[in-house]
Residue frames relative to the residue before (quaternion, step in Angstrom):
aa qw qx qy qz dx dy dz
X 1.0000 0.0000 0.0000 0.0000 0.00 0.00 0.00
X 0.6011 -0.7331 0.3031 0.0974 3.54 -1.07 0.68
X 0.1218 -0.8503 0.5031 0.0949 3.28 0.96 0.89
X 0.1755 0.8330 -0.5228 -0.0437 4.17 -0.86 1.28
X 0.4335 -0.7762 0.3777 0.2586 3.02 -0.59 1.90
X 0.7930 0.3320 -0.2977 0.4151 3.53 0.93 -0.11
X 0.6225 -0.3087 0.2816 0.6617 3.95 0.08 0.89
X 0.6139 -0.5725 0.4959 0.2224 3.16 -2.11 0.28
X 0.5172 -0.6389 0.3891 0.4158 3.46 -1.15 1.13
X 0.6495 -0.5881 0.4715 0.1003 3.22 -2.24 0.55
X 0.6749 0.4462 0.0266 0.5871 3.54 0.26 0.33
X 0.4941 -0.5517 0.6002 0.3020 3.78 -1.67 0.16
X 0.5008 -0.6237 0.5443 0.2530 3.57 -0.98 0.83
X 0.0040 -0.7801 0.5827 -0.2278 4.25 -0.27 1.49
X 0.8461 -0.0680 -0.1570 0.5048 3.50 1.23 1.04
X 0.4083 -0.7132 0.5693 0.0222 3.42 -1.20 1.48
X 0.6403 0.6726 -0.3695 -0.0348 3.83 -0.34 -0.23
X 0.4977 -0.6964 0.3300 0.3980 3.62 -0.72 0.67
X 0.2765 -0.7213 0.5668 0.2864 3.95 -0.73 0.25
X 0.4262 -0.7362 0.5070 -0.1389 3.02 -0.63 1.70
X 0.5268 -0.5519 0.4794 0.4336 3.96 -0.85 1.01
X 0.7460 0.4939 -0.3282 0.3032 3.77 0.08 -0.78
X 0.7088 0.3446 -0.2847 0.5457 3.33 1.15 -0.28
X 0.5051 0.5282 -0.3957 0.5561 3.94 1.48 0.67
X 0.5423 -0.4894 0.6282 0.2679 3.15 -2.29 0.32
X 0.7363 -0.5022 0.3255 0.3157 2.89 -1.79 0.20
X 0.4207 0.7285 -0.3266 0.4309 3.40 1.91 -0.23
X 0.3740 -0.5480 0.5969 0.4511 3.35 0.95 -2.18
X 0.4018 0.6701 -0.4371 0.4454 3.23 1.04 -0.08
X 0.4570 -0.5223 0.7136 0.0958 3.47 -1.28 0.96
X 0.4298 -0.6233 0.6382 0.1398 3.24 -0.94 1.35
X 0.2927 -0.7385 0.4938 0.3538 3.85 -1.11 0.83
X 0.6299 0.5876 -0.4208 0.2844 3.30 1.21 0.12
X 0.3923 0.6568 -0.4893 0.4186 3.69 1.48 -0.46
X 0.7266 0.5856 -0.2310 0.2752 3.77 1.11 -1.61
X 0.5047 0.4844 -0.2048 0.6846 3.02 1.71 -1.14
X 0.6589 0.4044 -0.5131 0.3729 3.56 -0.03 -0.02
X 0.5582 0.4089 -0.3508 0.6310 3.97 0.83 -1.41
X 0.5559 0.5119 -0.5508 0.3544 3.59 -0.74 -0.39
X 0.7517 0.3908 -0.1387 0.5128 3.67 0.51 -1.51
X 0.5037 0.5507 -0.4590 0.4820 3.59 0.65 -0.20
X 0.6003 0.7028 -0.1881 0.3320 3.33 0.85 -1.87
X 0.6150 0.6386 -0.1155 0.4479 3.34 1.38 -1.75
X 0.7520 0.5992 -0.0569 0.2687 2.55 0.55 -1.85
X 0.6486 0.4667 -0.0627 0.5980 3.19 1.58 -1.36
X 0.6853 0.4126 -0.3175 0.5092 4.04 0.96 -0.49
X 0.7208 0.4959 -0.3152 0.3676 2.99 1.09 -1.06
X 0.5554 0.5914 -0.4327 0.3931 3.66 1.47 -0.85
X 0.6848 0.5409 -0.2659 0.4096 3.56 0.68 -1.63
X 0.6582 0.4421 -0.3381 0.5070 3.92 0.98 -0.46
X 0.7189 0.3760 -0.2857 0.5100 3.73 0.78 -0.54
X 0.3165 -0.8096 0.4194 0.2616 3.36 0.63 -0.62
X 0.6962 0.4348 -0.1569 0.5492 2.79 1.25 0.90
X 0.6718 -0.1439 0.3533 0.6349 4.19 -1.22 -1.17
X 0.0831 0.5916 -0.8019 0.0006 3.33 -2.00 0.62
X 0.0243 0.6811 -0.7149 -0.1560 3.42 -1.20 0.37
X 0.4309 -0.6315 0.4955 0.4124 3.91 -1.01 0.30
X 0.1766 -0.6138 0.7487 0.1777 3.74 -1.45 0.77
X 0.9009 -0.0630 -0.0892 0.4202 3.75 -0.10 -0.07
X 0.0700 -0.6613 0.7126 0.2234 3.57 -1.73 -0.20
X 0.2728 -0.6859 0.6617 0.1314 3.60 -0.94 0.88
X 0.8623 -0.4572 0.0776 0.2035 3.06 -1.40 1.25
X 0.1901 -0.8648 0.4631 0.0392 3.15 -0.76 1.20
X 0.0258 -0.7983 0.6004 0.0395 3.82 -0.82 0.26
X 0.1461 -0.7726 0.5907 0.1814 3.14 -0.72 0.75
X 0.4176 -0.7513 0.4817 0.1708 3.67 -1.49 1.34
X 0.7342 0.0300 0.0902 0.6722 3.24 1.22 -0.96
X 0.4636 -0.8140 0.2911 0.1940 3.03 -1.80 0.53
X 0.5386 -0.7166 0.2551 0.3623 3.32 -0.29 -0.62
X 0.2585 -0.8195 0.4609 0.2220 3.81 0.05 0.25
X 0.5287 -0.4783 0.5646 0.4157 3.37 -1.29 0.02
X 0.7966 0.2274 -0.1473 0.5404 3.61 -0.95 0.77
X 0.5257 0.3927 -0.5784 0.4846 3.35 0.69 0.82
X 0.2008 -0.6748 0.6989 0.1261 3.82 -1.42 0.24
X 0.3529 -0.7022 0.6143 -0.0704 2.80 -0.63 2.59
X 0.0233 -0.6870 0.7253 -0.0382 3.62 -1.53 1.17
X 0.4253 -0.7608 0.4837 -0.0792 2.78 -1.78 1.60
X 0.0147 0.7780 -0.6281 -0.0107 3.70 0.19 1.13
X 0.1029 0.7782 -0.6184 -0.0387 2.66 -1.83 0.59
X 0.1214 -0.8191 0.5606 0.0105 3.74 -0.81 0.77
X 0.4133 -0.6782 0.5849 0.1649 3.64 -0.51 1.81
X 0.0628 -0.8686 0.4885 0.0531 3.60 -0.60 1.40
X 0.6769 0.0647 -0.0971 0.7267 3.61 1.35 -0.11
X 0.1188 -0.7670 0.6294 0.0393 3.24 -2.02 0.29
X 0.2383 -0.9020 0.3582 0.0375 3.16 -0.20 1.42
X 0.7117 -0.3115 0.2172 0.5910 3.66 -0.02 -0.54
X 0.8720 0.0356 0.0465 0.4861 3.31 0.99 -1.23
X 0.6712 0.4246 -0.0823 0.6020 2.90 1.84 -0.25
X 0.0508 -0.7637 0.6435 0.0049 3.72 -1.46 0.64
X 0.2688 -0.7261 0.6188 0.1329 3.28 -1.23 0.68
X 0.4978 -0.7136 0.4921 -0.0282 3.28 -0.73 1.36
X 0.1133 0.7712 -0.6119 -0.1340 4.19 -0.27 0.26
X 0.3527 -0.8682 0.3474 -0.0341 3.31 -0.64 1.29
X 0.3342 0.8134 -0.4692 -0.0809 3.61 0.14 -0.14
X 0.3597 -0.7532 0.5237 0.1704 3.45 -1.10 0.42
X 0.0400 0.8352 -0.5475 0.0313 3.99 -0.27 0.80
X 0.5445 -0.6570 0.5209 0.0232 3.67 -1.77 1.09
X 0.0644 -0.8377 0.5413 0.0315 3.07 0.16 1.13
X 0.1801 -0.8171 0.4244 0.3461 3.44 0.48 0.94
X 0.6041 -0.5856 0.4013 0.3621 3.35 -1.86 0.54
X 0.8471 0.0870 -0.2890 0.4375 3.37 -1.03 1.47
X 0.5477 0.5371 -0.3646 0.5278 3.35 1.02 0.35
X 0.4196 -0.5129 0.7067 0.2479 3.19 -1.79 0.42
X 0.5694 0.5879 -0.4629 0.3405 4.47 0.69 0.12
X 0.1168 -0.7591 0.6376 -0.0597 3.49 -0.76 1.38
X 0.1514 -0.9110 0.3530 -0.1499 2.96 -1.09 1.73
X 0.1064 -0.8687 0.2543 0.4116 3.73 1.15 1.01
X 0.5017 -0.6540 0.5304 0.1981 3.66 -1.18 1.20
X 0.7320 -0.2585 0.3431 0.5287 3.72 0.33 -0.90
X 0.0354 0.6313 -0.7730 0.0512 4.08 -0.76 0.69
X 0.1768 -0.5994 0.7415 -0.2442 2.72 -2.37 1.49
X 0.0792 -0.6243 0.7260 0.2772 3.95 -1.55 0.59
X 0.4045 -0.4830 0.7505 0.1996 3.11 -1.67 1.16
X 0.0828 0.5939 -0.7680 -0.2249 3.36 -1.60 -0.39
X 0.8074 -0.3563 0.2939 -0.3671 2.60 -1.93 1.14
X 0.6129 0.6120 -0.4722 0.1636 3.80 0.41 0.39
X 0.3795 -0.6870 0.5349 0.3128 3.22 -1.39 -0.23
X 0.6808 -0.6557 0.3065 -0.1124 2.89 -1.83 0.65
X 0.0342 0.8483 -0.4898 -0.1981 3.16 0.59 -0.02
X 0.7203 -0.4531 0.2064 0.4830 3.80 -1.19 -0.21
X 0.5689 0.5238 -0.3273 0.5429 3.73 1.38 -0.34
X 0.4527 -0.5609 0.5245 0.4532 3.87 0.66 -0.52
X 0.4587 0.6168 -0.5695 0.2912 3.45 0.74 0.58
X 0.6019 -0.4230 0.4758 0.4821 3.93 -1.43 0.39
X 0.2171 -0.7700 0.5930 0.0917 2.99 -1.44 0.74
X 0.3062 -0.5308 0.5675 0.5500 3.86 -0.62 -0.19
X 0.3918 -0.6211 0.6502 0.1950 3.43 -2.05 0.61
X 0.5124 -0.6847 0.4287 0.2912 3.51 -0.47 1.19
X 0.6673 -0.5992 0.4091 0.1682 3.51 -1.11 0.26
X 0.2177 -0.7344 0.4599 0.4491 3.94 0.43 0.26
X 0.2979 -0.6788 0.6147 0.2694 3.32 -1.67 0.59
């Protein structure tokens, strides 16, 4: 069971991956972009399955990172679609550190992405309605 030192994540877990020496500094540090990269993947995937369809991201609103990351830790991606607009949604995001060998989760940095949809031409689309 998961023991998180920082309140509980936001959102449905929408990515698993391990950070890996190649995506670190010479420190071990976890690049914050590798983080900012899974984060958008994350998006990418909630945001498709809510539109039903293309998404490309038009923005992320400020990020900070609290803590870092290590090689051999296995970073998870929550996320929880918080509004829906005509064509667009904003996404609250958070990213957490399962530390390596441990069951301690740790929040890395959270962010809203927003969100649009597509149509086949890359034009905005309207986002369908839930049924």
């Amino acid at each position: 069971m998961a023991h998180y030192a920082d309140g509980k994540p936001l959102g449905e877990l929408t990515l698993r991956t391990l950070a890996m020496p190649a995506d670190a500094n010479a420190a071990g540090d976890i690049f914050g972009g590798w983080v900012m990269a899974q984060m958008d993947l994350a998006c990418g995937i909630r945001a498709a399955e809510r539109a039903k369809g293309r998404v490309v991201t038009a923005a992320v609103k400020e990020m900070s990172f609290a803590k870092p990351m290590k090689v051999g830790d296995t970073l998870c991606i929550y996320s929880h679609i918080e509004r829906v607009g005509r064509t667009s949604m904003v996404l609250k995001v958070e990213a957490w550190a399962q530390r390596y060998l441990s069951d301690v989760m740790e929040k890395v940095t959270h962010a809203d992405f927003v969100m649009v949809a597509l149509d086949e031409n890359g034009k905005p689309k309207p986002i369908p309605s839930e049924a």
